[in-house]
ZADREN-730373 format. One line per 5 residues: their letters; for each residue x negated, y negated, z of C-alpha. Coordinates in nm, 4 decimals. Last residue first. Layout:
BEGIN
a> X,Y,Z ~ ...
//
This chain:
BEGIN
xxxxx> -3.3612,11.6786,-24.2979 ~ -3.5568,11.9314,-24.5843 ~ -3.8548,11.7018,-24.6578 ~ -3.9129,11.5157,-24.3028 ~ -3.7361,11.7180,-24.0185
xxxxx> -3.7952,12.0576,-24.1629 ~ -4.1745,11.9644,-24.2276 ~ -4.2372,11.8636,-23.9112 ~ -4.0882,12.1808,-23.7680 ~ -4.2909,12.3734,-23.9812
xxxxx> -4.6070,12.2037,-23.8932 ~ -4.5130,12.2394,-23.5025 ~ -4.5000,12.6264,-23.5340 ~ -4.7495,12.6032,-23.6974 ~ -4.9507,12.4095,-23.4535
xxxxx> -4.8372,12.6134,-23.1740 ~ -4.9448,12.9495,-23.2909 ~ -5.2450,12.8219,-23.4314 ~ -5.3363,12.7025,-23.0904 ~ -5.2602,12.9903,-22.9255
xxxxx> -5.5293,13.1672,-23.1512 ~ -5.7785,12.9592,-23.0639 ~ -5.7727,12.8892,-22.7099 ~ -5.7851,13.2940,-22.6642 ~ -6.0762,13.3037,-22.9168
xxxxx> -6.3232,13.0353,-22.9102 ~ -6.3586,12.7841,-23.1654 ~ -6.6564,12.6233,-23.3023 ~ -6.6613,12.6567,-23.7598 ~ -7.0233,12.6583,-23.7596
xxxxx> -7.2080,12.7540,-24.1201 ~ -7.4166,13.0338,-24.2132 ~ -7.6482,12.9358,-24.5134 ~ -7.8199,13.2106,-24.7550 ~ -8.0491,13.0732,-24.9867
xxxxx> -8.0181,12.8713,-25.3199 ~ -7.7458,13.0014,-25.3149 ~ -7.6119,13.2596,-25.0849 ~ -7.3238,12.9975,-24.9377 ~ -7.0714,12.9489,-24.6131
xxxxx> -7.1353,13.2761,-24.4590 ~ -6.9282,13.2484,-24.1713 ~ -6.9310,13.1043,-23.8188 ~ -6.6199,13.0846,-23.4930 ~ -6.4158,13.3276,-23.7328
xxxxx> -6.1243,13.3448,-23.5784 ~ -5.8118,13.6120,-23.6248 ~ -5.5425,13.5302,-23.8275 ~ -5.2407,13.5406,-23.6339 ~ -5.1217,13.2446,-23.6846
xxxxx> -5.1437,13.0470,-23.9971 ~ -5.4620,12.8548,-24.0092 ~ -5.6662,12.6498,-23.7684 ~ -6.0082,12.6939,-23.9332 ~ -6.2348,12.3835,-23.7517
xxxxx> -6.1960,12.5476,-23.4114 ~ -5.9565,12.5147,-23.0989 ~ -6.1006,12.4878,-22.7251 ~ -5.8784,12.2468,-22.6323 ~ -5.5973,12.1828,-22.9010
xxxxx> -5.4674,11.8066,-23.0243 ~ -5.1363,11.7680,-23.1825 ~ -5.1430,11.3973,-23.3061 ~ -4.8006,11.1921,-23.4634 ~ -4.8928,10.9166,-23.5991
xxxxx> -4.6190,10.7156,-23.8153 ~ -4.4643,10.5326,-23.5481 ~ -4.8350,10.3721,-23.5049 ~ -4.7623,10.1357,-23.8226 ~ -4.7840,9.7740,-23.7151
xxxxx> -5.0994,9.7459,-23.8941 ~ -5.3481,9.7702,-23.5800 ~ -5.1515,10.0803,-23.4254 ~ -5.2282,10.2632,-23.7981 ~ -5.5931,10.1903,-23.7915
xxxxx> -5.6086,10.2748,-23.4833 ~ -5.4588,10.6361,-23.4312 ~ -5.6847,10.7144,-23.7820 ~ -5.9720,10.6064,-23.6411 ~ -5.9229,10.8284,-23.3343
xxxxx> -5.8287,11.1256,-23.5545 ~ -6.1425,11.0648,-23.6989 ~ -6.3491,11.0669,-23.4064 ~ -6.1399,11.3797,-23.2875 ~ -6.1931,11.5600,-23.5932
xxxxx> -6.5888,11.5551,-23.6198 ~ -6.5208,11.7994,-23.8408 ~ -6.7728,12.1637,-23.9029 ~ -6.8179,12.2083,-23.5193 ~ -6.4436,12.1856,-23.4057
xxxxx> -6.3875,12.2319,-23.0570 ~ -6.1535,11.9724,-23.0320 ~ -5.9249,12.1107,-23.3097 ~ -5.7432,11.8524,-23.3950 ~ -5.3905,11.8204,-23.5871
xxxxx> -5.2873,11.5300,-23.7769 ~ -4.9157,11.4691,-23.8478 ~ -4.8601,11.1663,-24.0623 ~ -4.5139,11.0475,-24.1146 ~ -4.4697,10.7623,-24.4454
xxxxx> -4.5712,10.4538,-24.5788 ~ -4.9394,10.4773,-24.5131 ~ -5.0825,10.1417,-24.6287 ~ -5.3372,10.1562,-24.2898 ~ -5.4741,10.4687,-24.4224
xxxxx> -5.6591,10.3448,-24.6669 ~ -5.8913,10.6010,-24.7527 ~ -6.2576,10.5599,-24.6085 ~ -6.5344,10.5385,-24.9096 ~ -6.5430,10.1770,-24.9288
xxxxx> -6.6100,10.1503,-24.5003 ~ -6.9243,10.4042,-24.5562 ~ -6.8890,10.7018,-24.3731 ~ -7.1584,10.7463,-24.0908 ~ -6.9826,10.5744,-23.8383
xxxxx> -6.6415,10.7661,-23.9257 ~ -6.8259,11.1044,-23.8145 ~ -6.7849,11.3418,-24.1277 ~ -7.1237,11.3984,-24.2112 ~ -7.1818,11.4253,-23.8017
xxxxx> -7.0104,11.7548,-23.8312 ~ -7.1700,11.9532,-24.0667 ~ -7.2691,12.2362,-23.8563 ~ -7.5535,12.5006,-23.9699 ~ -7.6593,12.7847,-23.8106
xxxxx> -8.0537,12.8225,-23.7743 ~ -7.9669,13.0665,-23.4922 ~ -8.1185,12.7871,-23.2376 ~ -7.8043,12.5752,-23.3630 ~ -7.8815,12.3410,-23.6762
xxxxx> -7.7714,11.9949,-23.7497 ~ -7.6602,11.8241,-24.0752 ~ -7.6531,11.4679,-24.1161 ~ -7.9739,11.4036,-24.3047 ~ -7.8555,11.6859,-24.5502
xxxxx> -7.5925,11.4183,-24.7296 ~ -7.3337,11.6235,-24.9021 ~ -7.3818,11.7679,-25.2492 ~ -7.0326,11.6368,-25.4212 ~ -7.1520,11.4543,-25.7376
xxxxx> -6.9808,11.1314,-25.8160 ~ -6.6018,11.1893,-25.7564 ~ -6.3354,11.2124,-26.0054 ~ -5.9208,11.0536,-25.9931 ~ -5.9998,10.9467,-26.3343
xxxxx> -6.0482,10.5522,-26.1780 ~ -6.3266,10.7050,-25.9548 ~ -6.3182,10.8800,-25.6879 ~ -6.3948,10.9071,-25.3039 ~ -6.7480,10.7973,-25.3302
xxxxx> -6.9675,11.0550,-25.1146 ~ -7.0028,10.9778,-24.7678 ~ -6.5938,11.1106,-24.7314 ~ -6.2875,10.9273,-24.5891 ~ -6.0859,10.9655,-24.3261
xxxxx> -6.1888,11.3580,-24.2188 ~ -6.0028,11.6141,-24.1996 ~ -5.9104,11.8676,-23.9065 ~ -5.5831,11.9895,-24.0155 ~ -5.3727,11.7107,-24.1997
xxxxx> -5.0495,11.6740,-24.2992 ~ -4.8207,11.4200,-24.4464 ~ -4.4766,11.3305,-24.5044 ~ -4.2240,11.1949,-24.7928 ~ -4.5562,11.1764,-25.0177
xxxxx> -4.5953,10.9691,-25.3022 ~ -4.9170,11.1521,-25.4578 ~ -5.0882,11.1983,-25.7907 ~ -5.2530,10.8258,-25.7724 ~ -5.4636,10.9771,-25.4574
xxxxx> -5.7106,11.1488,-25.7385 ~ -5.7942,11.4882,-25.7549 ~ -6.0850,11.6288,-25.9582 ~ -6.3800,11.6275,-25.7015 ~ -6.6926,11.7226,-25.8283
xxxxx> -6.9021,12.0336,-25.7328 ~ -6.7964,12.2414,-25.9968 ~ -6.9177,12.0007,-26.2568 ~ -6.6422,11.8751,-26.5036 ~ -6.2621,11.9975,-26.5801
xxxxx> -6.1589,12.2743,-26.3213 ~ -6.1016,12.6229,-26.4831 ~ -6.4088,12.7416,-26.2944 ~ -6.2893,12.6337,-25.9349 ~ -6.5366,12.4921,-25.7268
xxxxx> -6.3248,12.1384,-25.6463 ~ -5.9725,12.0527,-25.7053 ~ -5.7906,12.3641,-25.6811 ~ -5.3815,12.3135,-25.5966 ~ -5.1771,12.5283,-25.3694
xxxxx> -4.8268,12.4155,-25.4851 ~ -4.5733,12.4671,-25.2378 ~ -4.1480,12.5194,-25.2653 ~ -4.0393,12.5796,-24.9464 ~ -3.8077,12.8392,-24.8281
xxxxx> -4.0354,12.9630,-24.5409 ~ -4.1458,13.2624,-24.8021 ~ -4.2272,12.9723,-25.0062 ~ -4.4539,12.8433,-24.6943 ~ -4.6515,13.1377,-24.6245
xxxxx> -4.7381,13.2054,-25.0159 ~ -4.8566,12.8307,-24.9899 ~ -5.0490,12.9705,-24.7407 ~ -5.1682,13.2514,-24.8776 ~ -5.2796,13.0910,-25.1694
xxxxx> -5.6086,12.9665,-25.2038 ~ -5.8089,12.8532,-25.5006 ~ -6.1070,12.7265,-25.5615 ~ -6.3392,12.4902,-25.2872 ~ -6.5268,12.5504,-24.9420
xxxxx> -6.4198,12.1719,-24.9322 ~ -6.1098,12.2255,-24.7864 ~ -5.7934,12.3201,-24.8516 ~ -5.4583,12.1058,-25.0475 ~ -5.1010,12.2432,-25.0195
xxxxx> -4.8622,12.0324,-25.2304 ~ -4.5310,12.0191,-25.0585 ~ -4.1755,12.0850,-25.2533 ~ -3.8233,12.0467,-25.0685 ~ -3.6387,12.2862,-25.2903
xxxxx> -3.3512,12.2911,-25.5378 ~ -3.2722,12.5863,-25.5752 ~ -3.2266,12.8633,-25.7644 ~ -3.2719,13.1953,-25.5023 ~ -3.5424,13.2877,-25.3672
xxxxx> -3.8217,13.0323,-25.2569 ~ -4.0909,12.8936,-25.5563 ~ -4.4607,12.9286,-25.5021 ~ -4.6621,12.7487,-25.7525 ~ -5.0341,12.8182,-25.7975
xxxxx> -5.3246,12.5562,-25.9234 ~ -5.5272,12.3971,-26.1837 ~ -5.4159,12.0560,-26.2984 ~ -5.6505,11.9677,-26.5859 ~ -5.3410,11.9369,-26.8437
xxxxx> -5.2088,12.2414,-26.7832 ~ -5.3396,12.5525,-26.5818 ~ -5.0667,12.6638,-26.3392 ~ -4.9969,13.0199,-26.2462 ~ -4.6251,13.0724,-26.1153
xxxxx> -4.5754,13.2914,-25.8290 ~ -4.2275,13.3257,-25.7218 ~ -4.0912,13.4526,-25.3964 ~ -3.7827,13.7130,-25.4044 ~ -3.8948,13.9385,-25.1569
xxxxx> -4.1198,13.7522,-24.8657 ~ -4.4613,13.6651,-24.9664 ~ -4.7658,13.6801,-24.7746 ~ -4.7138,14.0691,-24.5788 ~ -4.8652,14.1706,-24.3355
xxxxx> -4.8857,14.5694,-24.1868 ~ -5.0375,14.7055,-23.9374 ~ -5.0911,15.1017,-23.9415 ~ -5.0875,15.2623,-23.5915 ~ -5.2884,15.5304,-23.3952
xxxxx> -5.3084,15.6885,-23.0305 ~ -5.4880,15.8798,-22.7956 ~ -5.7831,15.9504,-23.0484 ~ -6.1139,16.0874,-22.8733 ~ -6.3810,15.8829,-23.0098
xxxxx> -6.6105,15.9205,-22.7113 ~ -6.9325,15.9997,-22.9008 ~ -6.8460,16.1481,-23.2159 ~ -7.0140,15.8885,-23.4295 ~ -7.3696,15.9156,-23.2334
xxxxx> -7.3379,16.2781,-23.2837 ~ -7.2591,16.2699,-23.5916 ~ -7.5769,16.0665,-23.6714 ~ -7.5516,15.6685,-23.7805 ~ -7.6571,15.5434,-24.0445
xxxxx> -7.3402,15.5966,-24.2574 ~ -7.1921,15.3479,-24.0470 ~ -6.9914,15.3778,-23.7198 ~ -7.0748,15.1008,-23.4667 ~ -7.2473,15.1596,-23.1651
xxxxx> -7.1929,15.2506,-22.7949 ~ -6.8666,15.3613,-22.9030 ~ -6.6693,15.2907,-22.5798 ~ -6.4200,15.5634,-22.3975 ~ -6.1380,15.7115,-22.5440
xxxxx> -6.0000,15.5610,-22.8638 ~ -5.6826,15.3224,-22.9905 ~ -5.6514,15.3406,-23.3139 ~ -5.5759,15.0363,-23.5393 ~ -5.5167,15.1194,-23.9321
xxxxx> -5.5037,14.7468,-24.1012 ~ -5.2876,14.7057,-24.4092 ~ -5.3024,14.3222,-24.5528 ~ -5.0371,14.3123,-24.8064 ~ -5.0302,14.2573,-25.2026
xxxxx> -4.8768,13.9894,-25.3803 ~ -5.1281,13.7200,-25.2077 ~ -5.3992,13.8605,-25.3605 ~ -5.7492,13.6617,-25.2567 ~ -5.6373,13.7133,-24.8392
xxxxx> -5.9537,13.5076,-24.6032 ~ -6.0347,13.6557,-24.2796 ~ -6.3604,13.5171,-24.1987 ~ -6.5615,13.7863,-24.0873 ~ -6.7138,13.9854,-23.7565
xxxxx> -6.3122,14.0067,-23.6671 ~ -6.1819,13.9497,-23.3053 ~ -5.8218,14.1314,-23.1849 ~ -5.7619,14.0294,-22.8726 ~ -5.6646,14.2844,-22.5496
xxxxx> -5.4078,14.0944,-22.3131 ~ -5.3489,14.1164,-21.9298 ~ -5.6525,13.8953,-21.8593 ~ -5.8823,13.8544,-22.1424 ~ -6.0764,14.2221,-22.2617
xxxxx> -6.1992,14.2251,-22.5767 ~ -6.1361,14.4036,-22.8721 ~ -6.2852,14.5213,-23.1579 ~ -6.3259,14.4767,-23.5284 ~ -6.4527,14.6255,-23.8619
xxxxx> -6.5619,14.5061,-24.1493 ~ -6.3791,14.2662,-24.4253 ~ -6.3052,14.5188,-24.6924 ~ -6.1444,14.3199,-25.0313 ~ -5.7810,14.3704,-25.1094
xxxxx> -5.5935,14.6962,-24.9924 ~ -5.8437,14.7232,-24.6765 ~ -5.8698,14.6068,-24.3496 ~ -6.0640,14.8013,-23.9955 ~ -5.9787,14.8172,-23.6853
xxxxx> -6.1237,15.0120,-23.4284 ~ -5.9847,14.9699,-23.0463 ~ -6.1900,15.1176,-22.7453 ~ -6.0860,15.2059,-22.4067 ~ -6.1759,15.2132,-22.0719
xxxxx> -5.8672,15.0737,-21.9180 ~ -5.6855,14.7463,-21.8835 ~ -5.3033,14.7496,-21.9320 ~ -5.1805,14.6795,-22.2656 ~ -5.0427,14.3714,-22.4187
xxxxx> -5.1731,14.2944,-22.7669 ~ -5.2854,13.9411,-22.8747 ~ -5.1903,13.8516,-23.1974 ~ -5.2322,14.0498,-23.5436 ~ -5.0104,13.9408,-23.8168
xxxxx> -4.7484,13.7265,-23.7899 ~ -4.5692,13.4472,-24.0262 ~ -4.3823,13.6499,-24.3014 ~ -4.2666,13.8894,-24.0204 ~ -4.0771,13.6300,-23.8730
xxxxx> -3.9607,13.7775,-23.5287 ~ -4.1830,14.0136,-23.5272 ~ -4.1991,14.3695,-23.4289 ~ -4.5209,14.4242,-23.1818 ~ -4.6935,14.7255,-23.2671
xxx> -4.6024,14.7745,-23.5987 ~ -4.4666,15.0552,-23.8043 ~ -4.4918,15.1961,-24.1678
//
């Protein structure tokens, strides 16, 4: 097994952008060994090629790698292969000059994966090699909901011990699946990070169980692109959350990094991160804020280098909805280069230093 570009830290690459010189050529890519997610291409930017994907990249198995076959072809394929398409069609061009199998990997050897269903806390725990002890982190996603782990997977391999925990859409989840189960009383952080979030939510926060009412978001604030796409955005603008549903931000006790994307078209993340800045100045407390902002990053900054998906399928039911993510490709993936980078420096300094 080879790869194109040998890593530094091959528990934190995957596919970036690929120096070649420009010619006539096409690159296929296409991932299996977990779930197929189509096929891909490249575009020209400069002196680099970039890798796009027609889907969100999003790894389920975590103990298993991502293997993607790249080969690099003569000419263009006027159309993508399918089994619609006649031989001749298929043929067209696809002289091979050269083929490689990509290879990433989530967990380094000697990670830990330890399922967690106790007591309503549903979750994964990643432990480091090797017997410890270990600054711990609790890794919390959005609001697409269940369970993901390749981050945490990321950080463990980083020698960090990280819960990913589910608190909404997960079936082993006391209560409705769209209901929050996670309550701020679980948490006396050292540090804090946040990636695009809002400061507080329309719906009420929680409750005294650490529940929220009903989580259906307010369709009022939703807007549509001419390709009936829909961003969520102005949900999260701070004008439109009520003042009791905002998190109290101004008691933080402890380092807050908050990256933007100011592209984002799911966040309004620089409103928020705006709110944030000044609710912390006006307490005393701006020594806490720390704010990496990214021109012409996205909603999904994630561990670098997975590829952009600037709109996804966000739900079938009760019809199909295709939400807006923003982002655009070069600006993008630099920026979740940077940001991690950044994250894991953050975290050195504040749970390890």
């Amino acid at each position: 097994m080879s790869t194109i570009f040998p890593p530094k830290d091959p528990w934190s690459c995957f596919v970036r952008n690929i120096p070649f010189p420009y010619f006539e050529s096409t690159l296929w890519a296409r991932s299996y060994r977990d779930t197929i997610l189509g096929f891909a291409y490249i575009a020209h930017d400069g002196d680099n090629f970039i890798l796009v994907f027609s889907h969100r990249l999003r790894k389920r198995n975590v103990e298993t790698p991502y293997s993607v076959q790249l080969s690099l072809l003569e000419g263009h394929i006027p159309v993508l292969p399918s089994e619609g398409s006649n031989k001749e069609q298929q043929q067209r061009g696809e002289q091979e000059l050269a083929a490689v199998t990509v290879e990433r990997w989530y967990m380094a050897p000697g990670v830990r994966r330890i399922e967690i269903r106790q007591n309503g806390v549903v979750g994964t725990l990643f432990l480091p090699p090797g017997p410890g002890p270990f600054p711990a982190m609790v890794d919390l996603w959005g609001m697409g909901g269940g369970l993901i782990e390749y981050r945490s997977a990321l950080f463990a391999s980083r020698g960090f011990a990280s819960l990913s925990l589910a608190y909404i859409g997960h079936k082993d989840i006391p209560g409705p699946l769209n209901t929050i189960n996670v309550g701020d009383a679980y948490f006396q952080p050292r540090c804090v990070i946040g990636v695009n979030g809002p400061i507080g939510s329309i719906n009420k926060l929680s409750d005294s169980d650490g529940k929220t009412e009903s989580f259906e978001g307010d369709q009022k604030h939703w807007s549509y692109d001419e390709q009936g796409y829909v961003s969520f955005r102005e949900v999260s603008t701070p004008n439109n959350i009520p003042p009791e549903n905002k998190a109290k931000v101004e008691n933080l006790c402890c380092p807050l990094l908050y990256i933007v994307g100011e592209d984002d078209l799911s966040c309004a993340a620089i409103e928020n991160a705006d709110e944030i800045e000044k609710k912390l100045k006006d307490a005393g407390r701006s020594h806490l804020f720390t704010r990496l902002s990214y021109l012409g990053a996205g909603h999904l900054i994630e561990p670098p280098y997975t590829p952009n998906a600037r709109a996804s399928m966000w739900t079938t039911r009760p019809k199909k909805l295709i939400t807006l993510w923003g982002g655009h490709l070069a600006p993008h993936a630099a920026a979740q280069e940077d940001a991690w980078k950044r994250t894991l420096e953050f975290m050195e300094r504040h749970l390890r230093g």
